[in-house]
N, C-alpha and C positions, 0 to 999 in steps of 0.2 A: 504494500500500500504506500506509506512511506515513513520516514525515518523518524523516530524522536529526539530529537534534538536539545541538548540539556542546556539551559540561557549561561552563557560566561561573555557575555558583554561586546562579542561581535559575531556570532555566528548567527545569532538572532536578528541581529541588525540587518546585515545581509538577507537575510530568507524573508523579512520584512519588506524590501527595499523589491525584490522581484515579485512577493503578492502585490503591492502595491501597482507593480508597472504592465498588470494583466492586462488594463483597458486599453493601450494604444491608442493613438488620433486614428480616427475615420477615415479610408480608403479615400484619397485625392479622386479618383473614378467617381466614388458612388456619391462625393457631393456637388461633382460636377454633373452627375445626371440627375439628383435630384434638383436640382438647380434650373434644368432645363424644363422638366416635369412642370415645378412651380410656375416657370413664366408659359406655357402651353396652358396649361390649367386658367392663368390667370386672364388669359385673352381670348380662349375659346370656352369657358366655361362649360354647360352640363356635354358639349360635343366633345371636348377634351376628357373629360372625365369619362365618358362612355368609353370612347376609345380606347384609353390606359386599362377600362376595365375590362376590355375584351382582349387587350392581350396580356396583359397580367395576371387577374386575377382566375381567367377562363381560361387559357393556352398556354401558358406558365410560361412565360418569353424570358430568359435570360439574358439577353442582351441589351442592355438597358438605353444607351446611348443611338441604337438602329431603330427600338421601336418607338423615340422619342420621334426622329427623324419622320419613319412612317405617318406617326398620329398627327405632325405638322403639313404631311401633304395631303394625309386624307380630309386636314380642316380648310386644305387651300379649293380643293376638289368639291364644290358645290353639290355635284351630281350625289355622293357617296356623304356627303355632311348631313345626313336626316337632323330631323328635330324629334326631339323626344326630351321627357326629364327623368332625373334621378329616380330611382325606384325609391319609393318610402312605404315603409311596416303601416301597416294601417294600428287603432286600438284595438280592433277586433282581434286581426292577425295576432297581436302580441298575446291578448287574453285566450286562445287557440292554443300558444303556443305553453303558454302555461298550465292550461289544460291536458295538454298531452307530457308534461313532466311527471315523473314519481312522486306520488304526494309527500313522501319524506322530505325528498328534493326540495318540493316548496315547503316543508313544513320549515325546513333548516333556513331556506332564502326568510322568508317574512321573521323569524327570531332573530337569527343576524340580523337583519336587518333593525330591528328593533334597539338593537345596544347599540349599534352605529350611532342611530337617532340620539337615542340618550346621553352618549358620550359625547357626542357632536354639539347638542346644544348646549350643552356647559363652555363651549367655549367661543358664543355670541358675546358682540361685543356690544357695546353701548353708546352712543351721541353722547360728546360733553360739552358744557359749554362752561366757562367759568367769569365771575363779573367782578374785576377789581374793583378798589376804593377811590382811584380817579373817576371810574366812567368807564375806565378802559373794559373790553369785551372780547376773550376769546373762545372761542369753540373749534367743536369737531364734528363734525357727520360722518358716520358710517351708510353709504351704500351698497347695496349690491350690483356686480355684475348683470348687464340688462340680458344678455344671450352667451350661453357657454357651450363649446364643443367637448361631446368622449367619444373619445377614438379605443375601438374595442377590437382586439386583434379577434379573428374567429378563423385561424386557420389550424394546425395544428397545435397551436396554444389559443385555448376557450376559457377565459376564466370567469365565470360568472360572479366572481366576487369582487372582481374588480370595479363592476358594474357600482354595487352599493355603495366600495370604497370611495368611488369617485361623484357619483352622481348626490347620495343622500346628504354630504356636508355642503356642496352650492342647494340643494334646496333649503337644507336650514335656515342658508346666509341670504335665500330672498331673492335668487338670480329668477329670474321671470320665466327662459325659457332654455330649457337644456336639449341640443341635438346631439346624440348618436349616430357614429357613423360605423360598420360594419362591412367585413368584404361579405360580398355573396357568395355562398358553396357552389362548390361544381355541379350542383344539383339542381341548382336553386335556392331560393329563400337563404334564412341564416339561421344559425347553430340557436336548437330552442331553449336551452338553456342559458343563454345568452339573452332572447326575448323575454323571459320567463324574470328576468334579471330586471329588464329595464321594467319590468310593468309593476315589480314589484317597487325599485328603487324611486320610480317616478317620473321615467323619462317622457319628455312631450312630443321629441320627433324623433322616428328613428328611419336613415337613409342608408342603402344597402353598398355604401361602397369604400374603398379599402388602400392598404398601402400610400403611397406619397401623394397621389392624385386625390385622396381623401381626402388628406389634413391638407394638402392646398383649395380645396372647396369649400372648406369650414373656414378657413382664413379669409379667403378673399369672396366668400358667396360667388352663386351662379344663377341663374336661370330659378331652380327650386329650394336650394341647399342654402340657407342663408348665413349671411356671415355672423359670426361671434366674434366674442373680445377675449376669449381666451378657449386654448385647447390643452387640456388635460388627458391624460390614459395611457397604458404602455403601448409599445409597439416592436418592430424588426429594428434591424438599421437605416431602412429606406425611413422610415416613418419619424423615428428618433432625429434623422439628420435633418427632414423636412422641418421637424417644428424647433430646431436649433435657428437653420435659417430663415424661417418665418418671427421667429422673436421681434419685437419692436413692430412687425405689423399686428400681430396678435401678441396676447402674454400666454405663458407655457407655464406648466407647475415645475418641470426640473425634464433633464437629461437625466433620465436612468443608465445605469450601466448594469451587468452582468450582477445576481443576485452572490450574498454573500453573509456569514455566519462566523462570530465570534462569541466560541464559550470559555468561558474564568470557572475553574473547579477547583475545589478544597478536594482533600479525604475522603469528605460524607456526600459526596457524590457517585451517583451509578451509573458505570462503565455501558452500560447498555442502553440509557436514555438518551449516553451524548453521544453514542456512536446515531444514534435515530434521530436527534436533534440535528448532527452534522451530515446527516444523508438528505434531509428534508430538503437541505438547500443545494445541495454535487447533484441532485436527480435533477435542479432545474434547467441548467446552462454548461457545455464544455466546459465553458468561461468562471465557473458560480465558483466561490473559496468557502470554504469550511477551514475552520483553524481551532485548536483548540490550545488554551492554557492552561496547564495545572500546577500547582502546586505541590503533588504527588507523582512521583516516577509508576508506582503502579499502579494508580486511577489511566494513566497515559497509556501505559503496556496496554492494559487490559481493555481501553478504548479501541488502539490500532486495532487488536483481535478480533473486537465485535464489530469494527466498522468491515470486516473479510466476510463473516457470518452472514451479517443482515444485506449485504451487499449482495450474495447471491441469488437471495429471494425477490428482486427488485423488477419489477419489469424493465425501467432506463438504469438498466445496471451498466451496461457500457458508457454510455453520456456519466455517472456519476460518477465511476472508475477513473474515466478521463480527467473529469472537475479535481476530484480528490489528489490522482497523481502531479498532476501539472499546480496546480492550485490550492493543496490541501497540506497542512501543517499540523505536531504535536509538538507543544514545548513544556517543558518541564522548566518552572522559574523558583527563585528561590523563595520570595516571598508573595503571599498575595496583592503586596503595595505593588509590586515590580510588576504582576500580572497585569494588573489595573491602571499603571502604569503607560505600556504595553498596546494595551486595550484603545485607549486616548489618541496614543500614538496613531495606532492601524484605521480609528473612526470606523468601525464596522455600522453595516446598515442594521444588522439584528443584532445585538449582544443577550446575550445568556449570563447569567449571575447563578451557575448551579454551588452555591456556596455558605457553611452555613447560616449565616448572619447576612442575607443577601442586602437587604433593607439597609444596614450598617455599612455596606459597600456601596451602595446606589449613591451615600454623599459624597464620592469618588469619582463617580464618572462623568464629563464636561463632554464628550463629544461623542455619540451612538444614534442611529436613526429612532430605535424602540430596543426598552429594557426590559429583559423576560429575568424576573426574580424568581428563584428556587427551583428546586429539583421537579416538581409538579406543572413546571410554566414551559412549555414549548412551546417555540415560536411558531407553531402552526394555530394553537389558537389564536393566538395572534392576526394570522394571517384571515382567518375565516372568525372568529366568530365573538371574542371579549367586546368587541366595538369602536378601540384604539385603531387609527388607520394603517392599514399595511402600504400604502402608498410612500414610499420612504427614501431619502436621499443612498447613494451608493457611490463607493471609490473613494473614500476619504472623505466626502463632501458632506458628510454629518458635522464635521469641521465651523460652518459657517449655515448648512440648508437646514431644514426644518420636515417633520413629516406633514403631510398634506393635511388640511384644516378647515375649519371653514374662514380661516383670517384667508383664503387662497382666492376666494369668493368673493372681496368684499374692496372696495376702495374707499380712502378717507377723501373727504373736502375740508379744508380748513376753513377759519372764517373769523374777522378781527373787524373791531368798531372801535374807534379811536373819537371822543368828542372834542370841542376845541383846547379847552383849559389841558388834555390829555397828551393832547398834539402839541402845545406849547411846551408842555414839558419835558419832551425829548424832542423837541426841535433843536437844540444845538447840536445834541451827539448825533442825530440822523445826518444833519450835515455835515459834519464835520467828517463820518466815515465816506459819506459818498465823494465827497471833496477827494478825500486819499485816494481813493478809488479812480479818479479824475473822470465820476461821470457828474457832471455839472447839473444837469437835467431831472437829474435823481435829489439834488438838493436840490434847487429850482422848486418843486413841487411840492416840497414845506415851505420853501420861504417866504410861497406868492400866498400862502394863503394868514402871510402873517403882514 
């Protein structure tokens, strides 16, 4: 599997320094084809979007920069440019499609879904406004975003929980109206438990299309698909690069990278939850890291062992074999503080606290996406069902980002009322800084009104 590695103050640093450098920059290719994608999209609207989707998402075209090429001349080509719009999920369809789930299935989407809510609305913000003793007046407004995009991958990766995570904290936050967008199966229609997802989370429109040509229709609206002010949800790399480059036209929640796992173990931890804790995450990506810190040489032994065991029985036993080898660490440190330490250091997206006093160690940790405390807390609940967002910064970038919220929802207006007597009173230093400044005009505008 691989090595344990005992912490003496640079072998660790080193084996640090290459998990960290997994993610690479983005293929110079694939940002220049989505690049092109974007502006095609952007000036042919729902004819462009059909087209990428007939050969993308329907004929599986690999050659990204030929079929861009093509869909530019079948939109010069009048004859072959039909008109048509986006396919959109009707209400019915969606309540169909929930229909035809396993009612466990729903039983578990509407509970989730329920602690999202609750968890979610604790952390609505409030309008202030506050009234000095000159006169002076300031405030805040909180509004919500008027239109948001979720971009929900439905290809080989179907997450219906992504749905709740993303959709249910903008409805708390007031966004008016939320669209969905979805590739179409080769079938037809889209993955129903994905449907099953939006009806329950609350989605208002949901449109059936996919990849980079997507999230450029939700940025720049078409024909049916109308524009947002923000797109949120995971994706491939076509899809990830697209709304990198669409930033500032739209706002994004974050650049995901490859999923990732950091557990801190004492003693009184068992060898068999954290080999299951660190497969949960090597099942999801080549790319995914698992790492584990101990503070016990044989908590560590006895982990590498069971992570060979459970590995067998796995369906993405090869995918998580991969993750683990290339990606996957045991270190044995000498103190808990060092783990934790460590831990800071690496900013994992998921930390695990399997340790006994986890709560006593949680006033330790400054940089992790979500803290799973104690032997009993996998991050899988986590991921489906406590109602903490699993939507979560990755690559170090727990460093500075945040997990997703409903503050992700929401823009301030400031707002300031100055009366005369209040104005005079910082009339000197108003000008006097603008003065420094040498914008004249900027003092001008106190002075004329004295």
């Amino acid at each position: 599997m691989f090595p344990i590695t005992i912490c003496d103050g640079c072998r660790e640093k080193a084996l640090f320094a290459q998990l960290k450098a997994r993610s690479g920059a983005v293929d110079a290719k694939i940002t220049a084809a989505v690049a092109e994608i974007l502006a095609v999209v952007r000036e042919g609207g729902d004819a462009a979007v059909r087209a990428f989707t007939e050969q993308f998402d329907v004929r599986q075209r690999r050659d990204t920069l030929q079929v861009v090429e093509e869909v530019r001349q079948m939109l010069k080509d009048t004859t072959k440019n039909e008109s048509g719009k986006a396919r959109e999920i009707t209400r019915a369809q969606l309540e169909e499609a929930a229909a035809q789930c396993a009612p466990d299935f729903m039983e578990a989407l509407w509970e989730a879904g329920e602690k999202i809510r609750v968890f979610h609305q604790r952390q609505v913000r409030q309008s202030m406004v506050a009234h000095e003793p000159d006169g002076v007046v300031l405030g805040q407004r909180i509004r919500p975003l008027r239109r948001v995009g979720v971009y929900v991958p439905g290809g080989t990766a179907s997450y219906p929980s992504s749905v709740l995570m993303n959709v249910i904290p903008a409805k708390i936050a007031g966004v008016e109206e939320i669209i969905m967008a979805t590739p179409e199966q080769a079938g037809g229609g889209a993955d129903r438990n994905i449907l099953a997802a939006a009806l329950v989370a609350g989605v208002d429109r949901v449109f059936l299309v996919g990849g980079a040509q997507g999230v450029a229709a939700l940025a720049y609206g078409t024909q049916s698909i109308p524009q947002v002010d923000k797109i949120v949800g995971p994706g491939n790399i076509f899809v990830a690069t697209a709304k990198k480059l669409l930033y500032g036209t739209v706002d994004i929640d974050m650049i995901a990278g490859p999923s990732e796992i950091l557990i801190v173990a004492d003693e009184s931890a068992n060898p068999q939850f954290l080999a299951a804790d660190l497969l949960s995450q090597a099942e999801h990506d080549r790319l995914a890291s698992a790492v584990l810190l101990s503070t016990s040489q044989q908590v560590a032994q006895a982990t590498v062992a069971e992570l060979e065991t459970q590995l067998k029985a796995l369906p993405r036993r090869e995918i998580a074999a991969e993750a683990l080898q290339n990606f996957g660490a045991a270190l044995v440190c000498e103190t808990l503080e060092q783990a934790l330490a460590y831990a800071n250091d690496f900013a994992p997206e998921h930390l695990e606290l399997c340790v006994q006093n986890p709560m006593e160690s949680l006033g330790a940790v400054d940089n992790a996406g979500s803290v799973f405390l104690g032997n009993f807390t996998p991050e899988s609940v986590g991921d489906y069902y406590a109602g903490a967002n699993h939507v979560l910064p990755t690559g170090g970038t727990p460093r500075f980002f945040s997990p997703l919220s409903v503050d992700d929802f929401i823009k301030k207006i400031q707002f300031i009322s100055y009366t005369q007597p209040a104005l005079a009173k910082a009339r000197k230093a108003v000008i006097t800084l603008a003065e420094a400044e040498g914008l004249t005009a900027h003092a001008n505008a106190v002075r004329v009104r004295f």
